[in-house]
N, C-alpha and C positions, 0 to 999 in steps of 0.2 A: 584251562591251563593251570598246573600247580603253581605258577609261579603267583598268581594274581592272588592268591590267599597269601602272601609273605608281604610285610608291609615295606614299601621301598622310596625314600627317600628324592631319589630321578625321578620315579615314576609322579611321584605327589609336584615335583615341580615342572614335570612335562605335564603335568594335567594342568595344572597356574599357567603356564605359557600358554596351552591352548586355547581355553578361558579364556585370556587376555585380549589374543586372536580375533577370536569370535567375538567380542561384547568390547572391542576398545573403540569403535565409534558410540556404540550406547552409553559407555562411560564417559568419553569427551563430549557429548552432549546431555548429559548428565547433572558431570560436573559445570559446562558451562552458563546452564539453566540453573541451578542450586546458585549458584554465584550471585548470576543476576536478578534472582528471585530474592534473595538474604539480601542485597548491597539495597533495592527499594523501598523493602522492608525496614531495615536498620533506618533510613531515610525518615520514613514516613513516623516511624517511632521517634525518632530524635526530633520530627517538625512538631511531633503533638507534645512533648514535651520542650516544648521552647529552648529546644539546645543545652540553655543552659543550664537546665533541672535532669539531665541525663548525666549517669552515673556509671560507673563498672558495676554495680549489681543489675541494673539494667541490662548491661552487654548477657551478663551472668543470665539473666531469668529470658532473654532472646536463646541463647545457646541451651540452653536446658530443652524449649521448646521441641527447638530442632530437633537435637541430638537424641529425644526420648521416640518421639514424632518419626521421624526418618528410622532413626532406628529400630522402631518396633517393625515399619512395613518394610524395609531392607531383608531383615531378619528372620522375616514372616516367607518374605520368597525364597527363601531355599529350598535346594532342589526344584526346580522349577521345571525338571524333564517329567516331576510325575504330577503335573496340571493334567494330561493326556498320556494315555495308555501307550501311543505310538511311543511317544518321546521315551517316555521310560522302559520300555524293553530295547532302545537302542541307549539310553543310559545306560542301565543294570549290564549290557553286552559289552561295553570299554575294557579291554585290557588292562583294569586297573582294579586294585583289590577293594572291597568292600571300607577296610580301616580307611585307606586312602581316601574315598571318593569324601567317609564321612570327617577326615581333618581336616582337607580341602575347605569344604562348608564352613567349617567350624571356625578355620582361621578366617576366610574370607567375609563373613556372614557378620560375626563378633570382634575377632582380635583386631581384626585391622579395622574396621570401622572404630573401634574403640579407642584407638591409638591418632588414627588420621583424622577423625572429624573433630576432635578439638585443636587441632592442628590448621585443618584449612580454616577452620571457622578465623578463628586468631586471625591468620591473616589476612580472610576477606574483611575481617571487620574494623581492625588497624589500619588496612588501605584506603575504606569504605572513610574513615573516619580522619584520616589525614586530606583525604579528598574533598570532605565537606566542610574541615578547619581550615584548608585554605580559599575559600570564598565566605567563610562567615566563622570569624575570627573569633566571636565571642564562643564558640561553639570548645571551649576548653578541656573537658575531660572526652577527650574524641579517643584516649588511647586505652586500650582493653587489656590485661593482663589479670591472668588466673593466680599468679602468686600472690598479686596483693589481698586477691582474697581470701585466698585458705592461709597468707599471713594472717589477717584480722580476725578470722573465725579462730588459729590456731591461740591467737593471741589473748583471747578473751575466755577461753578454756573450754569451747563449745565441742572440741572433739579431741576423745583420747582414742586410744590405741583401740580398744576393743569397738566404740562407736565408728571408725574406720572402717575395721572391718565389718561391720555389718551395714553398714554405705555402702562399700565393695557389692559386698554379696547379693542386697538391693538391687542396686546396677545388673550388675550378674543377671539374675534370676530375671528381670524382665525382657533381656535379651535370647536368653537362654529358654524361656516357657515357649517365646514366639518360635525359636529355632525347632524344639520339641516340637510344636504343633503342626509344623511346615512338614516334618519328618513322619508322622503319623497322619494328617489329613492332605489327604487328594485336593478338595474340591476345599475353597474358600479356607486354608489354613488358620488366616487370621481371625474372623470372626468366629468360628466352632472351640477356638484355643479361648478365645475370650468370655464366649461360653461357659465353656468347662469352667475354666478358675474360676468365675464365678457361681457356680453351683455348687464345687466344692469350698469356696468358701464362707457360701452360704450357709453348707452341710454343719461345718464346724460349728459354726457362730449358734446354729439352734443347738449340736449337740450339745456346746456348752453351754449353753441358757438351762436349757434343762435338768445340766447336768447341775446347775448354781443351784438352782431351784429345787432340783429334787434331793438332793443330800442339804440344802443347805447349809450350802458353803458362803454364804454372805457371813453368816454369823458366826465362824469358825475362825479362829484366831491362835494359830501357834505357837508356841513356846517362843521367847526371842525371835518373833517375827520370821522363823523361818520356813519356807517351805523348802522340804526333798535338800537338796544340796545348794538350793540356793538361799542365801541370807544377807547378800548386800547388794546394792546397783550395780557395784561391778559383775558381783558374779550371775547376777541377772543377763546383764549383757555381753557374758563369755557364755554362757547359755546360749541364749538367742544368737549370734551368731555363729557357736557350733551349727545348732539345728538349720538355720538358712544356708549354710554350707553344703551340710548333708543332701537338705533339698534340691539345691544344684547339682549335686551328684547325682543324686536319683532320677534330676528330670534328661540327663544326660544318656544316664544309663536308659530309660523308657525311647528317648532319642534313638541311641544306636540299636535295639532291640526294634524298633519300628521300623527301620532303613534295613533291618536284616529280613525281618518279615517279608519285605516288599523283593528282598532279592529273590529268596525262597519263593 
């Protein structure tokens, strides 16, 4: 059909509805399992920490767990029609374009998880923690909130604009490798993507050992401390987070080149 190469907006949200369709008992038992798993959790943490010695960085280093945790293996299953050959030649046959199938993913896999799980976290764990402050009152800092703490970090100078973005991009990119890998590996996405990054960035770390070593460069010291165009922390770290950017684009582009492959 020509029409399924034209990217169409209906079509991207009759595929979400379908979706929905299909997978909203796995999601309501899902989500309801996640709940009850996190609310015993939090429990068991806050009883080893005698209530009273639990903090909002605590709630903070619980939610990171999750959030990196869940969300690399969330991440890692997409596309889940081409685990099996069947499934994927009656994917790739959907009335639905290619672009489509692959924003689909893309929002459902990353955006929204990234949007919604610090969100229900919040509130499982505010409820979890109003729950447990009222049968043991000493249990005081029960309330979890993310502003006080990028107040305090903000506060203390630990993060400017450009360290930001390369937090961002951070986040990003380990979402995004896992999504890459789901896109180009069949069988076991997760652990072959986990592979790979590590071999390549094993590759690097020798190449540059070697490369220190063999021109050294330990003992080579610049004019005003500069190298190439960089010559302060700042502009080291508007550097590095160009390049991590870039790299997200690239593993995005290998992404949809690999989902094209599979149509072809």
């Amino acid at each position: 059909m020509q029409t399924n190469h034209q990217f169409s907006f209906q079509r991207l949200l009759l595929l979400g509805k379908q979706s929905f369709i299909i997978n909203k008992k796995l999601i309501g038992i899902s989500l309801a399992g996640f709940t009850g798993i996190l609310f015993l959790l939090l429990l068991f943490f806050q009883f080893n920490a005698n209530f009273q010695d639990w903090r909002n960085q605590n709630y903070l280093a619980t939610f990171a767990f999750f959030f990196f945790g869940l969300g690399i293996i969330y991440t890692s299953l997409s596309f889940p029609a081409f685990r099996s050959k069947e499934k994927s030649m009656a994917y790739l046959m959907l009335p639905v374009s290619l672009t489509e199938k692959f924003v689909f993913e893309l929002l459902n896999r990353i955006v929204v998880f990234i949007f919604l799980m610090p969100v229900f976290f919040w509130l499982v764990a505010n409820i979890e923690g109003m729950v447990v402050h009222s049968f043991i009152p000493e249990f005081i800092n029960y309330k979890f909130s993310y502003w006080d703490i990028f107040t305090e970090m903000d506060n203390q100078g630990k993060i400017d604009g450009w360290t930001k973005a390369i937090f961002v991009q951070g986040i990003l990119f380990v979402f995004i490798s896992a999504f890459t890998g789901a896109c180009h590996f069949s069988k076991s996405p997760l652990l072959k993507t986990m592979f790979t990054i590590s071999i390549i960035a094993a590759g690097y770390a020798l190449f540059t050992y070697l490369l220190v070593k063999g021109l050294n460069l330990s003992a080579f010291h610049p004019a005003n401390d500069r190298i190439l165009f960089v010559d302060s922390k700042n502009s080291a770290l508007a550097t590095f987070a160009i390049l991590s950017t870039m790299v997200n684009l690239c593993l995005l582009t290998i992404a949809w080149f690999g989902l094209k492959e599979k149509e072809v």
